[in-house]
DSSP file (Angstrom, degrees, kcal/mol; ACC not computed):
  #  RESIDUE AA STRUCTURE BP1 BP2  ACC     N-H-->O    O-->H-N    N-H-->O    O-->H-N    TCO  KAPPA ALPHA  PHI   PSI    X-CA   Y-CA   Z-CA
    1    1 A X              0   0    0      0, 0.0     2,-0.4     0, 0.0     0, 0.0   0.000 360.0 360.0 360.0 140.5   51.6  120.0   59.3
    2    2 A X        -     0   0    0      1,-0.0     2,-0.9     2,-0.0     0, 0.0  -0.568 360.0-147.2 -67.8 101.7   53.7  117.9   62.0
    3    3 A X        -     0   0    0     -2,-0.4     2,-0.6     1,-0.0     5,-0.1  -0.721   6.2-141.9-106.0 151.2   51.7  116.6   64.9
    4    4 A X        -     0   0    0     -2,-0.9     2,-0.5     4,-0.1    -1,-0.0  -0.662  11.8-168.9 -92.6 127.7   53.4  116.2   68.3
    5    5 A X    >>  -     0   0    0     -2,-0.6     3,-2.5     1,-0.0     4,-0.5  -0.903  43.0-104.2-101.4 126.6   52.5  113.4   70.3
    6    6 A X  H 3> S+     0   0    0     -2,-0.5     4,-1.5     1,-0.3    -2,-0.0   0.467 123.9  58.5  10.4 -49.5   53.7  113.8   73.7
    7    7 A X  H 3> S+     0   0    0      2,-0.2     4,-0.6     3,-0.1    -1,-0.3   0.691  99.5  55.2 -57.2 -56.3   56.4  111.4   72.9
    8    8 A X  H X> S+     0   0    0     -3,-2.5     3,-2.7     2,-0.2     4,-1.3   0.996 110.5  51.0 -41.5 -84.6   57.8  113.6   69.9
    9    9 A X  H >X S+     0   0    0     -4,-0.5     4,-2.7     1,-0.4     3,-1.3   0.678 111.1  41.3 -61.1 -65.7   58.1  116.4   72.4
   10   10 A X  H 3X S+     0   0    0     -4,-1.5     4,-1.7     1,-0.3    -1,-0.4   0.630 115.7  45.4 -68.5  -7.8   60.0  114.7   75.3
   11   11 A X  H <X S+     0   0    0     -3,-2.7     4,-3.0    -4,-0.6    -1,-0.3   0.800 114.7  51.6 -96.3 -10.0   62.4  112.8   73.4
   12   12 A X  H <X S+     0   0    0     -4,-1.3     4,-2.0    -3,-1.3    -2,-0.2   0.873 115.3  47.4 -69.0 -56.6   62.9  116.4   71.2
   13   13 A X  H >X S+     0   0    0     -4,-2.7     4,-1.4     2,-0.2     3,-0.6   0.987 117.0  42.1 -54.9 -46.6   63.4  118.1   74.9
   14   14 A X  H 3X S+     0   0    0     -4,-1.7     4,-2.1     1,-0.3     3,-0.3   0.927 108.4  54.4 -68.6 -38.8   65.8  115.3   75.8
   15   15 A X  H 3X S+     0   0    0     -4,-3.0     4,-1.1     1,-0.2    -1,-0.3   0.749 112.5  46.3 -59.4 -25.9   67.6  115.2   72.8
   16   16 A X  H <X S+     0   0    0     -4,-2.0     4,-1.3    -3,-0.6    -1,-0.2   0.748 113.8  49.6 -86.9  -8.3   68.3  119.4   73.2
   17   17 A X  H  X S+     0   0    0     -4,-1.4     4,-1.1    -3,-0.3    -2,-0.2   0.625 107.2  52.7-106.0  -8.0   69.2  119.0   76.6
   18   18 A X  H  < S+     0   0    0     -4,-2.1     3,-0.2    -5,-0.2    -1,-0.2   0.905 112.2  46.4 -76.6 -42.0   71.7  116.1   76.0
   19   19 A X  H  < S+     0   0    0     -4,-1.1    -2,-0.2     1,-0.2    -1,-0.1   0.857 101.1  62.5 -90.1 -12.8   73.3  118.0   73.6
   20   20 A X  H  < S+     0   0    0     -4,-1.3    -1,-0.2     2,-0.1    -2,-0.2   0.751  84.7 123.4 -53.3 -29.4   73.3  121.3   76.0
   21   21 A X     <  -     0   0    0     -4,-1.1     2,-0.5    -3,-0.2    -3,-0.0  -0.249  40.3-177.3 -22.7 116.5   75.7  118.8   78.3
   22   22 A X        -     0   0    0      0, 0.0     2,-0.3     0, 0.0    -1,-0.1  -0.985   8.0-162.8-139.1 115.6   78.9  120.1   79.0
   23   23 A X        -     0   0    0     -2,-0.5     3,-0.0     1,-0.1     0, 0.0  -0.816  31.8-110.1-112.9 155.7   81.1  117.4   81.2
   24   24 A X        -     0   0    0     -2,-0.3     2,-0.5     1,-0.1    -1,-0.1  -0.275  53.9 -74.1 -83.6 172.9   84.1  119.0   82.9
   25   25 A X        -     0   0    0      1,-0.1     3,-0.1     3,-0.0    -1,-0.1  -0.783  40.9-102.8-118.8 143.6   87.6  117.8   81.2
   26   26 A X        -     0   0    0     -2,-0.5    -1,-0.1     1,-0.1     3,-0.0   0.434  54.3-103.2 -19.0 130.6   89.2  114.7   81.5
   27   27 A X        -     0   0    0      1,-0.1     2,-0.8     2,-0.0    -1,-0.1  -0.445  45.6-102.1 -67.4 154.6   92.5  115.5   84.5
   28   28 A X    >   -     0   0    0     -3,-0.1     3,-3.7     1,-0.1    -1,-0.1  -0.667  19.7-141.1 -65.4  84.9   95.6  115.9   82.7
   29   29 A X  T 3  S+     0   0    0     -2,-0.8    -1,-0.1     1,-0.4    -2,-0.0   0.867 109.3  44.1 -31.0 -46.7   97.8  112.8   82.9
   30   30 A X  T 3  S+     0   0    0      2,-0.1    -1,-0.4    -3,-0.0    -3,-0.0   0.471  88.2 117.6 -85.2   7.7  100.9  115.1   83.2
   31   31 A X  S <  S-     0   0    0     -3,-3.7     2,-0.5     1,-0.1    -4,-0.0  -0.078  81.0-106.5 -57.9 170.5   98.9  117.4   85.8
   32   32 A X        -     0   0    0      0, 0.0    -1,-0.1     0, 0.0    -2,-0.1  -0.980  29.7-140.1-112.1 126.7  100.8  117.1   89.0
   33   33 A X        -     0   0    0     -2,-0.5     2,-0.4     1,-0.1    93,-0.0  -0.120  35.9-104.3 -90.3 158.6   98.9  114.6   92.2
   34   34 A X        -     0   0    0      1,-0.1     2,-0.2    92,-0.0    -1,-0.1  -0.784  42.8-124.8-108.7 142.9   99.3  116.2   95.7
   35   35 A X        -     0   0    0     38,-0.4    36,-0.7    -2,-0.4     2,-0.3  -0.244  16.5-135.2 -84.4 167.6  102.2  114.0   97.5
   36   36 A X  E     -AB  70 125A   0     89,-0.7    89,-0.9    34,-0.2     2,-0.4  -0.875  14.7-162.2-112.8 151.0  101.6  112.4  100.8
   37   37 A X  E     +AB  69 124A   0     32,-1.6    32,-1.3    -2,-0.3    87,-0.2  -0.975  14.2 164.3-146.1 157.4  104.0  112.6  103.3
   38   38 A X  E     - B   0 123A   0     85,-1.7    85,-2.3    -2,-0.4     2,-0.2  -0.866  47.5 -82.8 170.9 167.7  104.5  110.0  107.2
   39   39 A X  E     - B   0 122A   0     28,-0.5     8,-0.2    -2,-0.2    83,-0.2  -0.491  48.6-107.6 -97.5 149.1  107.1  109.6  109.4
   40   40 A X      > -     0   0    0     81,-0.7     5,-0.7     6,-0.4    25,-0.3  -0.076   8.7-130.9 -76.0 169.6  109.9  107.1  108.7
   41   41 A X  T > 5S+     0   0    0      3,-0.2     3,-2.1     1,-0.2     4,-0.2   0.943 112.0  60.0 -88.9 -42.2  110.8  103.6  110.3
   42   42 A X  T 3 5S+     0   0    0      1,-0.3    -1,-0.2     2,-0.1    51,-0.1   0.662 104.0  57.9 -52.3 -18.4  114.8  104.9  110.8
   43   43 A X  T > 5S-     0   0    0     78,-0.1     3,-0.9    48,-0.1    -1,-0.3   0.143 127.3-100.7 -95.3   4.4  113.0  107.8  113.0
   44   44 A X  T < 5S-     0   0    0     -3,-2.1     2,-0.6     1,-0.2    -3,-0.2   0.883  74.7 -70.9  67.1  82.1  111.2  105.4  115.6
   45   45 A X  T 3 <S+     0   0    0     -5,-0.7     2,-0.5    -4,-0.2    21,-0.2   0.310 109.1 124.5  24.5  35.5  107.8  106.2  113.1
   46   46 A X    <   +     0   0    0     -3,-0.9    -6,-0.4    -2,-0.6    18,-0.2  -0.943  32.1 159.5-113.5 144.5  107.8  109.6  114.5
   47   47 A X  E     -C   63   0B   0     16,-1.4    16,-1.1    -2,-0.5    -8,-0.1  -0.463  30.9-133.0-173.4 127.4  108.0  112.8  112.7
   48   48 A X  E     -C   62   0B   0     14,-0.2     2,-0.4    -2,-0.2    70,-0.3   0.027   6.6-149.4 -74.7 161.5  107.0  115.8  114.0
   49   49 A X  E     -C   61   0B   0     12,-1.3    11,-1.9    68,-0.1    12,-1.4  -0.930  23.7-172.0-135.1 109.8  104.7  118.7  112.4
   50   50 A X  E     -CD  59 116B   0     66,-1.8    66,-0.8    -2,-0.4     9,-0.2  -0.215  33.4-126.2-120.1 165.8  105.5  122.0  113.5
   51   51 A X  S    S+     0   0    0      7,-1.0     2,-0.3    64,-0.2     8,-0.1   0.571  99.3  23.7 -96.5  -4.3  103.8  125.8  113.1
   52   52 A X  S    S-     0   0    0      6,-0.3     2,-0.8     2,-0.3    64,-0.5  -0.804  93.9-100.9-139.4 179.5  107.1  127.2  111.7
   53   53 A X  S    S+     0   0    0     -2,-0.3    34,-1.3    62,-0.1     2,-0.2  -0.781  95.6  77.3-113.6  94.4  110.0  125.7  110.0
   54   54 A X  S    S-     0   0    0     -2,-0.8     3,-0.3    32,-0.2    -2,-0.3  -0.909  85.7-118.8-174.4 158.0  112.3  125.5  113.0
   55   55 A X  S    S+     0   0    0     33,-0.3    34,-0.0    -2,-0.2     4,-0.0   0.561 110.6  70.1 -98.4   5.1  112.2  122.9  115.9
   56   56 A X  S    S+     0   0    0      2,-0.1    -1,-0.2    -6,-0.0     3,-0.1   0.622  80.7 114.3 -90.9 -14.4  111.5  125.8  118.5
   57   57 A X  S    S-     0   0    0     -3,-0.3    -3,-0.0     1,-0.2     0, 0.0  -0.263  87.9 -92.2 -33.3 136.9  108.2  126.0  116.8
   58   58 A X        -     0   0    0      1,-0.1    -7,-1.0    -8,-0.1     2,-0.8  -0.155  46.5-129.4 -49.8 146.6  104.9  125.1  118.6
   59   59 A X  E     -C   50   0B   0     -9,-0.2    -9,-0.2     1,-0.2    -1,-0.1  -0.919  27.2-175.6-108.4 126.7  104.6  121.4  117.8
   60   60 A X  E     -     0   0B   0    -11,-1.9     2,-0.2    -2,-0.8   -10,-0.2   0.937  57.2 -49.4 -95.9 -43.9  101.1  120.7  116.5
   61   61 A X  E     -C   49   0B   0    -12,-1.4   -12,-1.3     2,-0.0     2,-0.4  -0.795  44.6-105.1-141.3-156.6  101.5  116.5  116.2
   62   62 A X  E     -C   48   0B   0     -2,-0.2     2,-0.5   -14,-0.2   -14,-0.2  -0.892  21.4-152.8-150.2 139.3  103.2  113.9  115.2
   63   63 A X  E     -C   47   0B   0    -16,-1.1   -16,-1.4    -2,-0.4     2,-0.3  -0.731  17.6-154.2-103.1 143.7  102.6  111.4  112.2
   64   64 A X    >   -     0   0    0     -2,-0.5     3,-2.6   -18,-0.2     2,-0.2  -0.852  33.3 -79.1-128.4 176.5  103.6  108.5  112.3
   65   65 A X  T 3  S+     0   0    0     -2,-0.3   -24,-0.1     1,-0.3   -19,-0.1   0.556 131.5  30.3 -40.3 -16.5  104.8  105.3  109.6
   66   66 A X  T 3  S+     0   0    0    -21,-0.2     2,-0.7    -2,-0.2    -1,-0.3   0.333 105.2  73.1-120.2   2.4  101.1  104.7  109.2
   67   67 A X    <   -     0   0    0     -3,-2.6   -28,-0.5   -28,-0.1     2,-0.2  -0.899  66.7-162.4-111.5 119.6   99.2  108.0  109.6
   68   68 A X        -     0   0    0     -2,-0.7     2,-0.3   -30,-0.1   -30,-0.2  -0.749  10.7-174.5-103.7 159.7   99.9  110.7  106.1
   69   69 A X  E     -A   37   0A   0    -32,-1.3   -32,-1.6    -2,-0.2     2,-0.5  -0.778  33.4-121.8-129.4 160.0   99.2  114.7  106.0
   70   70 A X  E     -A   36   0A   0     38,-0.4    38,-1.4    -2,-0.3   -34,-0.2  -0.830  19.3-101.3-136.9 159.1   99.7  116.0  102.5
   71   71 A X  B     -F  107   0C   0    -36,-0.7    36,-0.3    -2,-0.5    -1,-0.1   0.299   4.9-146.2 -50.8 144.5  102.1  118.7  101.1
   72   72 A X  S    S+     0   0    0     34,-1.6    35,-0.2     8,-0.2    -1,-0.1   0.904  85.2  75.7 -60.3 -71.3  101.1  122.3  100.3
   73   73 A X        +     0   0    0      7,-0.4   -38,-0.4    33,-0.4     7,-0.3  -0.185  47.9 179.7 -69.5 155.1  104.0  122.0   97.2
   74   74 A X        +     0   0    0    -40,-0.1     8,-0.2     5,-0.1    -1,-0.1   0.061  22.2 159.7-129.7  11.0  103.4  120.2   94.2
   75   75 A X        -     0   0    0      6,-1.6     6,-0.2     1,-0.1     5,-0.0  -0.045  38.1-135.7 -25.4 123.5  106.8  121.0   92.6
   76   76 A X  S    S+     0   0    0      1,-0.2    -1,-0.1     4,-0.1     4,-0.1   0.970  97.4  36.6 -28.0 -87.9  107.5  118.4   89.9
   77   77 A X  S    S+     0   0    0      2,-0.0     2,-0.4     3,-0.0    -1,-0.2   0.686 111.9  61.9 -56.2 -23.4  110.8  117.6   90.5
   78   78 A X  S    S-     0   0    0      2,-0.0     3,-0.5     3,-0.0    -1,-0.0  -0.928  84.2-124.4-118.6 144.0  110.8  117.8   94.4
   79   79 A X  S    S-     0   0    0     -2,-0.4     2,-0.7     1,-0.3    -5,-0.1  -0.420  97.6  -8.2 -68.4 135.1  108.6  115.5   96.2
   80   80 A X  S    S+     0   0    0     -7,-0.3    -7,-0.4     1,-0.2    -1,-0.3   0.156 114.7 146.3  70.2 -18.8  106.7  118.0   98.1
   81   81 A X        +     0   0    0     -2,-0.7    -6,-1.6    -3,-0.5    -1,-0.2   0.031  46.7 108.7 -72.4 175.4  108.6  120.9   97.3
   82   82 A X  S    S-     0   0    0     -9,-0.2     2,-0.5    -8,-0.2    24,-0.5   0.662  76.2-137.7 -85.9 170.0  109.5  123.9   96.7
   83   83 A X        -     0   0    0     -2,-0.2    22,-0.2    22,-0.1     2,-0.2  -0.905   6.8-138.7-119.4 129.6  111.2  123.8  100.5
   84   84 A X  E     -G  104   0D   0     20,-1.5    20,-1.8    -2,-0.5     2,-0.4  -0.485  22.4-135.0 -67.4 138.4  111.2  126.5  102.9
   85   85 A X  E     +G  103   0D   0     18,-0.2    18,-0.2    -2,-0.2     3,-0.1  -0.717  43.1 149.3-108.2  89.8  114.8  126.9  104.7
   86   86 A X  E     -     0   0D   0     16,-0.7   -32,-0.2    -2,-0.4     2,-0.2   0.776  42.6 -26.6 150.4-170.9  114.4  127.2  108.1
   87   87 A X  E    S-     0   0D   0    -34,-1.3    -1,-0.4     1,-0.1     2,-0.1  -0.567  74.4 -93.6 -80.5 170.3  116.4  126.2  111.7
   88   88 A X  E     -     0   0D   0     -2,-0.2   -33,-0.3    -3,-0.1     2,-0.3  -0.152  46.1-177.2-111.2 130.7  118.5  123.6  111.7
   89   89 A X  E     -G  101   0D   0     12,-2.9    12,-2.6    -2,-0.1     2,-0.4  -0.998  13.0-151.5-151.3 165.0  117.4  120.0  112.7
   90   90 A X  E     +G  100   0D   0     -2,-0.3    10,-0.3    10,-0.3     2,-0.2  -0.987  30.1 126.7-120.1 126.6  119.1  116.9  113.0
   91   91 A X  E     -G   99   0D   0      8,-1.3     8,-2.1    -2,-0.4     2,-0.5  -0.520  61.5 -61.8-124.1-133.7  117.6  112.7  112.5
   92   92 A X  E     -G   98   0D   0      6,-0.2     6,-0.2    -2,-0.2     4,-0.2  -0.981  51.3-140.1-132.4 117.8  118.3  109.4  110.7
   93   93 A X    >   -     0   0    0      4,-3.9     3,-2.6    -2,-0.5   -51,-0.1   0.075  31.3 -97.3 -78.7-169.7  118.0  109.9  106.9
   94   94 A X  T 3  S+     0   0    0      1,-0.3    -1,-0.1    26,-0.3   -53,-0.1   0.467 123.8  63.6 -90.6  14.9  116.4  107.2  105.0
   95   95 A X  T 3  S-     0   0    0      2,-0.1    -1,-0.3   -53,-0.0    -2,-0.2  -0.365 124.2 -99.1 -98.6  22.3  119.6  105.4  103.9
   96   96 A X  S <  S+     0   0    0     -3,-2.6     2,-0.3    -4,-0.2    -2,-0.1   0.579  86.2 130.6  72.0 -18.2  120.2  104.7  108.3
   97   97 A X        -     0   0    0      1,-0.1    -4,-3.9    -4,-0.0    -2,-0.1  -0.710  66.7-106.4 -81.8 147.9  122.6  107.6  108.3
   98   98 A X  E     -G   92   0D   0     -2,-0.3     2,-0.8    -6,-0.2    -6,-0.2  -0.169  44.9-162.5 -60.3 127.5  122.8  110.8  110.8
   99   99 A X  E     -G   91   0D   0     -8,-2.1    -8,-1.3    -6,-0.1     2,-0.3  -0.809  25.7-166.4-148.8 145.4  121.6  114.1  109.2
  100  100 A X  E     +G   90   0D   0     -2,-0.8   -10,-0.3   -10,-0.3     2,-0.2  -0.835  29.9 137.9-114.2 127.3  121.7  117.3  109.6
  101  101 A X  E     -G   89   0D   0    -12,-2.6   -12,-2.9    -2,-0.3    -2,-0.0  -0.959  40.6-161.1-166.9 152.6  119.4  119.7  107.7
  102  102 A X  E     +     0   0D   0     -2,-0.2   -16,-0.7   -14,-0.2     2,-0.3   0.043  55.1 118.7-148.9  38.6  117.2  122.7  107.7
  103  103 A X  E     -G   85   0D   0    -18,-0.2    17,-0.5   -17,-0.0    16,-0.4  -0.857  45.8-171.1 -79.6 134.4  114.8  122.2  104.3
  104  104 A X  E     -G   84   0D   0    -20,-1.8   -20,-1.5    -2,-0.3     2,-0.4  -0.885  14.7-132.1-126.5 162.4  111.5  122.0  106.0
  105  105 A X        -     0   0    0     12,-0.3    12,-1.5    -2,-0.2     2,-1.1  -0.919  17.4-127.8-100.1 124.2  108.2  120.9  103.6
  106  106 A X  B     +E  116   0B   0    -24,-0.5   -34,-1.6    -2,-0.4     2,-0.5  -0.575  38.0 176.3 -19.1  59.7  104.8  123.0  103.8
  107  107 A X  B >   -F   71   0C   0     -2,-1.1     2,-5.8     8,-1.1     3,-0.6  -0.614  38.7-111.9-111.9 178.6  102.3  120.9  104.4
  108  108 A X  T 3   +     0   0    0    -38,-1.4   -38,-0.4    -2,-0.5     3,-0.1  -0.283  54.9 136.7-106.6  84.4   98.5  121.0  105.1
  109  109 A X  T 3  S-     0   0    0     -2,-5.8    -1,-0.2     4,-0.3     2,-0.2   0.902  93.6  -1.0 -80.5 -48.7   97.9  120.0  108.9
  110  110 A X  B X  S-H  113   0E   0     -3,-0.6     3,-2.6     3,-0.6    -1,-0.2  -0.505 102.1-139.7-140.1  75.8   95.5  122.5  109.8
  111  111 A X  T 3  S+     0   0    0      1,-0.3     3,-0.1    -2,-0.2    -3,-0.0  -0.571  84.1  42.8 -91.8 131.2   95.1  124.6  106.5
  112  112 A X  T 3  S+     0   0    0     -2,-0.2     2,-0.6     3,-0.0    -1,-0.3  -0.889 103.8  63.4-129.3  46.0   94.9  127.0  106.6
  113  113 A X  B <  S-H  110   0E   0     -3,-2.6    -3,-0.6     1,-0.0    -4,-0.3  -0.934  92.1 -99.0-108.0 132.7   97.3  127.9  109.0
  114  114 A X        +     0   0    0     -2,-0.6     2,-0.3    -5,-0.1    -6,-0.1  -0.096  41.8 178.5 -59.0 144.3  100.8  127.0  107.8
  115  115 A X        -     0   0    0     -8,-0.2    -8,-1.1    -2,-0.0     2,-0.3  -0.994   9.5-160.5-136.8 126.6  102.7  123.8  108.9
  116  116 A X  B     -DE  50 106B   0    -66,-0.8   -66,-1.8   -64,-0.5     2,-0.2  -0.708   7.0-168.1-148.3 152.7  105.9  122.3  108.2
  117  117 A X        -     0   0    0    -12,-1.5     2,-0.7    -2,-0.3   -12,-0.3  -0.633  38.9-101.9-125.3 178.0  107.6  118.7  108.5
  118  118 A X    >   -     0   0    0    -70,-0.3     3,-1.1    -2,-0.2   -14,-0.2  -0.973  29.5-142.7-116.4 118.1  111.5  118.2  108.1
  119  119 A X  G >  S+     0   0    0     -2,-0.7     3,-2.2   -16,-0.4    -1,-0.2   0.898  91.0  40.6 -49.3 -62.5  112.4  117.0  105.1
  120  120 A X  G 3  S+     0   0    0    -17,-0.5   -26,-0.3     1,-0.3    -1,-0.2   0.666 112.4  62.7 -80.9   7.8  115.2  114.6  105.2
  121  121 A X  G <  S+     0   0    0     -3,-1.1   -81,-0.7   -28,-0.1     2,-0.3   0.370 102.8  63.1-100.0  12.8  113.4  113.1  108.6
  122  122 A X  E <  S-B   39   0A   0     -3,-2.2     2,-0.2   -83,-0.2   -83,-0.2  -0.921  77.2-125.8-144.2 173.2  110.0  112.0  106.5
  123  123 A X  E     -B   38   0A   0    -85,-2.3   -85,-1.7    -2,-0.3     2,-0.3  -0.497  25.1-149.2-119.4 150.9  108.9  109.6  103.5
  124  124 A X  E     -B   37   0A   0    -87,-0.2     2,-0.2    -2,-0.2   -87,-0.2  -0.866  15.6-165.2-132.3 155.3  107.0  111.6  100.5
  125  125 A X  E      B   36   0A   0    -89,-0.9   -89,-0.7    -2,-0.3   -45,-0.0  -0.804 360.0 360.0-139.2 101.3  104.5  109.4   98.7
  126  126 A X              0   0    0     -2,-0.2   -93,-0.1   -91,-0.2    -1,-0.0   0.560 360.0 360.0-109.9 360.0  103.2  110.2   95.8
């Protein structure tokens, strides 16, 4: 007959409960990271964040060149995407040129009420 010493028994407990472990699994390299998105330097480091995708929307703030909110979409290919099409807006794209545009981005300013940025007026970060 086996005797159990104290000793036996916890490292017999520990040993069943180590193997009961279940660790959650490893993130997916190819998973897709939620993007960041902040207001550009060609914009005066403003860009605004609105309750609709139009600029006649309530304006809820404004982020600026140091300050991020980050995107609803996690679209692969588009930064931030997929993009709502919206009113019409105009700024300075990030190549210093005039633009004219009405892709607005989702993102999550006060989730869970929807919020939107203008796409070609902000910087995406991933």
């Amino acid at each position: 007959m086996t005797e159990w010493s104290p000793a036996k028994v916890l490292f017999t407990c520990a040993g069943v409960a180590g193997a009961m472990l279940v660790l959650p699994p490893a993130a997916d390299a190819a998973e897709t990271q939620p993007v960041l998105v902040h207001a550009s330097p060609q914009n005066e480091c403003k860009l605004n964040v609105r309750a609709g995708s139009d600029v006649g929307s309530t304006l809820l703030g404004t982020l600026n060149c140091t300050n991020y909110t980050t995107c609803a979409g996690t679209a692969a290919d588009t930064p931030c995407g997929p993009y709502v099409t919206g009113g019409q807006y105009t700024c300075v794209g990030t190549d210093g040129k005039q633009v004219t545009d009405n892709r607005w981005a989702e993102v999550t300013w006060r989730a869970p009420q929807k919020s939107y940025v203008a796409v070609a007026c902000a910087v995406f970060r991933s």
